[in-house]
Each structure stands twice: as structure tokens, then as C-alpha cells.
C-alpha positions, 0 to 999 in steps of 0.5 A, a space after each residue: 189565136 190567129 198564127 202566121 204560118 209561114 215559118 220557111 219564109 219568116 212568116 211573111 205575109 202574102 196577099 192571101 195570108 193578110 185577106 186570111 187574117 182580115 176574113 178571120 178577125 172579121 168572123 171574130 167579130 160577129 160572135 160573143 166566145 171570143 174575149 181576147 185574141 193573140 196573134 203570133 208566129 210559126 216556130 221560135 224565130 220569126 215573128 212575122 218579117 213583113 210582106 211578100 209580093 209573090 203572086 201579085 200582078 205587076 200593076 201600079 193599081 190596088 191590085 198589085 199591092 199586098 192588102 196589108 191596110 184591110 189586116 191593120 183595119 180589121 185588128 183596129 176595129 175588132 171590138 175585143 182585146 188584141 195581143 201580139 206574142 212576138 216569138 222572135 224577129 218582127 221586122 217592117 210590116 211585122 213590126 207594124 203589125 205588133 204596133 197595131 195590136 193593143 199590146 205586145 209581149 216579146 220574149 228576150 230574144 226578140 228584135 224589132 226593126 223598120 227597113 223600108 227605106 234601106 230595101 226600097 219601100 215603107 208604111 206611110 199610116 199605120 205604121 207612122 202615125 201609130 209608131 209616134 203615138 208609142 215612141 214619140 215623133 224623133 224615135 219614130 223618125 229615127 226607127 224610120 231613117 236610120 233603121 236601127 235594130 231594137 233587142 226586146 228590152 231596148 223596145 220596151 225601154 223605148 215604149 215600143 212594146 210592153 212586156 220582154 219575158 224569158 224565151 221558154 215562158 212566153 206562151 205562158 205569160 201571154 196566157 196569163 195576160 190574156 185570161 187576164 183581160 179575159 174577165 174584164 166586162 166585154 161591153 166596157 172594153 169594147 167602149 175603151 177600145 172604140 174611143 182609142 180608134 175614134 181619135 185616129 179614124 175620123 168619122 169611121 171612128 166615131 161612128 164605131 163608138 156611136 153606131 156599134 156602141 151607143 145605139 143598140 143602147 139606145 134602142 132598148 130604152 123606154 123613148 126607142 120603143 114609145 117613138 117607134 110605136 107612136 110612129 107606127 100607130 100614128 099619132 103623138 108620142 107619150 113624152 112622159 117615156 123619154 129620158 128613163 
């Protein structure tokens, strides 16, 4: 479980936290233990209110910009399962951040909400693109333009999230969910996912399905070794290997 740890400043994410969360996710990435990961917040009312600039250098370059793209990659990405235990308010970046995890559990109390236009930003990628595929173009737009704030139920009644659970059981049904998955077949799961990202990610997305999936299949066939021994000792491949 990844949380973000901020609870005095509506766990908001900082520069570092969101390079945290990417380096973290990243590490998830190179080993086998992990089956399904959940990301939540401190405490029992925020689940993360979006970005903070504190720290940033005043620079209209990358620079000067909160790393929030790399955090929405590396969760994208990730091979395993991810679940989002929204433990109260998931609001801009926060709410974004939920929409890019594979699945999100709310409990009842929770309130979900974009307000970048009425606070003088936005999320134009992630949290476009992604929100219509859950809620369709003109509730996309509408969470976009009016900036309405959304109980749990009205969420899951929108496609937005889920499942809405009482407060106190939260922890447990995102639990249970996750051992859940947990006992899926890894391999199988990780296909599903990376053809998920193929669709939206171009070149980058076929390539997590052709490079991280197809081809260290392809080199435990009978045609991978004959090709690469033939190469190496010099001379014609033995055809009758391919195709097994």
C-alpha cells in the first residue's frame, strides 16, 4: 500500500511526493511479491486534494511544474492491479488520480470533485481523456465546466468509481478486493492491463504489450534458440524448429 502522507495539507502532492510515488511504483515494478497495490490517503478525510507548487522555482519550463504526469504514468504502466481507497475528499489532481487507477473504492462519505477552471488551473490528458472513457464526453465536460461536487453514490451512479462502502468497513472491503485479484494469474492480468494502455498510449502502449509481454515469450521457444544458435555458429537454421 502506497499512502500519501500529508494529512495536515489535504494530502496534497508535492514535487517530491509525486517522484516518490513514481520511484516507488517503479520499484513495485522490477519484483514478483507484489500482486495488487492500493493507494490511499492519511487520516479519515482527505484522500488527496490535488497539487501543491510549494518549493517549485518560478519558471514557466518543466521545471517549475509538479511531476504529476510521471506519478499518472508509473501507476498506468504498472504491470499489477491498481486500487484507489478513496478515504474522504479526492478532489482536482486527487480525483485524477483515482480515475487513473484501475479501480476505485469510496467510502460513503467521500466527495469527488474537478475545480481547476474555477481556481486558475486544469489537467488537460489524463484527467480528460481518461475521465470521458468512465463517465462519458458531456459528464466529463460538465465535471470540467461547472465543477460540481459528487457524494460517493452519485460517483458510482455516474461510472466514476466503483464500489461506495459504509466509513468504518473501507480498509476491509479494499482488502478483500484486492486478495481478491491477488489470486488471479499475474501473467494474465498484466496482458489485460497492457492492452488497456495500448489503446490510449500510441507506440509506447503497444510497445508494453509487444516488448514487456510477447517477447520474453518469444524467446523461450524452440525458433528463438535455433535462430540465435544458428547465427552464432554460422550457418543455415534448422526450420523444422520454428512454429513449436
Amino acid at each position: 500500500m502506497i499512502t500519501l502522507n500529508r494529512p495536515e495539507d489535504g494530502n496534497m502532492f508535492t514535487s517530491q511526493t509525486a517522484l516518490e510515488v513514481r520511484d516507488c511504483i517503479n520499484e513495485i515494478r522490477r519484483e514478483t511479491r507484489t500482486r495488487v497495490l492500493v493507494i490511499t490517503g492519511a487520516g479519515d478525510k482527505f484522500f488527496c486534494i490535488g497539487g501543491s507548487k510549494e518549493g517549485l522555482p518560478d519558471t514557466l519550463m518543466y521545471e517549475g511544474t509538479i511531476p504529476t504526469v510521471e506519478m499518472y504514468e508509473a501507476i498506468d504502466k504498472l504491470q499489477k492491479p491498481v486500487i484507489a481507497c478513496v478515504n474522504g475528499f479526492a478532489v482536482g489532481g486527487g480525483n485524477v488520480l483515482q480515475v487513473v487507477c484501475d479501480i476505485t473504492i469510496a467510502k460513503e462519505s467521500a466527495v469527488f470533485r474537478q475545480v481547476g477552471p474555477m481556481m486558475g488551473s486544469f489537467d488537460a490528458g489524463y484527467g480528460t481523456w481518461y475521465l470521458e472513457d468512465l463517465v462519458g464526453k458531456k459528464r466529463a465536460k460538465e465535471m470540467w465546466y461547472r465543477n460540481p461536487k459528487l457524494t460517493a453514490q452519485e460517483a458510482l451512479e455516474w461510472g466514476l468509481i466503483n464500489h461506495v462502502v459504509p466509513d468504518d468497513k473501507l480498509r476491509e472491503f479494499t482488502r478483500q478486493i484486492a486478495l481478491e485479484i491477488a489470486d488471479r494469474g499475474p501473467y494474465a492480468l498484466a496482458a489485460i492491463k497492457s492492452s488497456f494502455l495500448a489503446r490510449h498510449g500510441g507506440v509506447a502502449g503497444f510497445a508494453r504489450v509487444a516488448h514487456d509481454l510477447m517477447l520474453p515469450t518469444y524467446l523461450q521457444t524452440d525458433e528463438h534458440e535455433e535462430l540465435n544458435k544458428s547465427f552464432k555458429e554460422k550457418r543455415r537454421p534448422d526450420t523444422t524448429k520454428f512454429g513449436r
